[in-house]
C-alpha positions in Angstrom: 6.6 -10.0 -27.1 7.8 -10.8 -23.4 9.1 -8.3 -21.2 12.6 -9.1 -22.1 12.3 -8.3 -25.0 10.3 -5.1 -25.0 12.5 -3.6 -22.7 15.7 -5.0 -25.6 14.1 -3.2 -28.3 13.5 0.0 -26.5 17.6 -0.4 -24.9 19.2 -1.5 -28.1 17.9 1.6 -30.1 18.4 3.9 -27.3 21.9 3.1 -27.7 22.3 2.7 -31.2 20.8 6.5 -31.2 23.4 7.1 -28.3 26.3 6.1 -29.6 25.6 6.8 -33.6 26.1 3.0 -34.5 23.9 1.6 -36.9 23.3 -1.7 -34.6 24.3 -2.3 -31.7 25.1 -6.6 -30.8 23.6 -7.2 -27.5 27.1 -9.3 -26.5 29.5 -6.8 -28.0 31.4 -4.7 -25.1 29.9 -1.2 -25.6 33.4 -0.1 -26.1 33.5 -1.5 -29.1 30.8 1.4 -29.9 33.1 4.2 -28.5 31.2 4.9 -25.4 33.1 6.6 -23.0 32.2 8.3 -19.1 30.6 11.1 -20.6 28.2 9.5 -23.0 28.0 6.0 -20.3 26.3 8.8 -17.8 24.2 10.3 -20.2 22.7 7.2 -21.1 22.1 5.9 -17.4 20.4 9.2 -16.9 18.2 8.1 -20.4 17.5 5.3 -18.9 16.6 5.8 -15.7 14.2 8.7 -16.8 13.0 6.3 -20.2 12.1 3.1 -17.4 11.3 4.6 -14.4 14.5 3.0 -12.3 17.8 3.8 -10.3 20.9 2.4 -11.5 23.9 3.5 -9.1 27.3 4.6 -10.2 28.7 1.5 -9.0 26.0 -1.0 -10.8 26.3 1.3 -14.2 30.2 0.4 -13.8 29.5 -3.5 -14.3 27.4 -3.4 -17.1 29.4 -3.5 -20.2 27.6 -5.4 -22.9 24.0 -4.3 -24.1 22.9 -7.8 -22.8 24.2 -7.0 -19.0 22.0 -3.6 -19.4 19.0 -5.0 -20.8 19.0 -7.7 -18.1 19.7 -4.9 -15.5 16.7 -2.7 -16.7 14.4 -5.8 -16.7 15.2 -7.0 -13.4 14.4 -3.7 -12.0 11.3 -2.6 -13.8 9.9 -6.4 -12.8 11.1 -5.3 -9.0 9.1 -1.6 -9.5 6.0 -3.5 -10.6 5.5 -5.6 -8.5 6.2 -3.1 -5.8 3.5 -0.6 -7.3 1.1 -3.7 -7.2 2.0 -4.4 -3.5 1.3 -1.1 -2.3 -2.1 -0.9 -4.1 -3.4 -4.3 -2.6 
């Protein structure tokens, strides 16, 4: 399993927890599962604390599909890796 998709997994059933849906599409707006600004912070706190990252208010605000988070998370627990691994050569 690539990173992609280990970091997928772990979002998509995060959010089907979150929003009580019993699957959540990766390209279906997250509207469509009744999130709203309440439960959209809650589950940027989730993840931030769940992967380790910082996702601003204003970044949070253009993700709106599963798809645009799960890209989001990856690119930034990549960026944190490689970061850690700099700092320890």
């Amino acid at each position: 399993m690539n990173e992609f998709d280990a970091v997928a997994e772990r979002v998509l059933t995060m959010f089907s927890r979150g929003l009580h849906a019993v699957e959540i599409e990766p390209d279906t707006p997250l509207l469509d599962y009744g999130l709203d600004s309440v439960r959209s912070v809650e589950l940027v706190i989730e993840l931030e604390r769940e992967f380790g990252i910082e996702i601003s208010d204003e970044e949070a605000a253009t993700l709106h599909t599963a798809r645009e988070v799960i890209a989001c998370v990856t690119a930034k627990t990549s960026r944190t890796r490689h970061t850690r691994a700099e700092a320890r050569a």
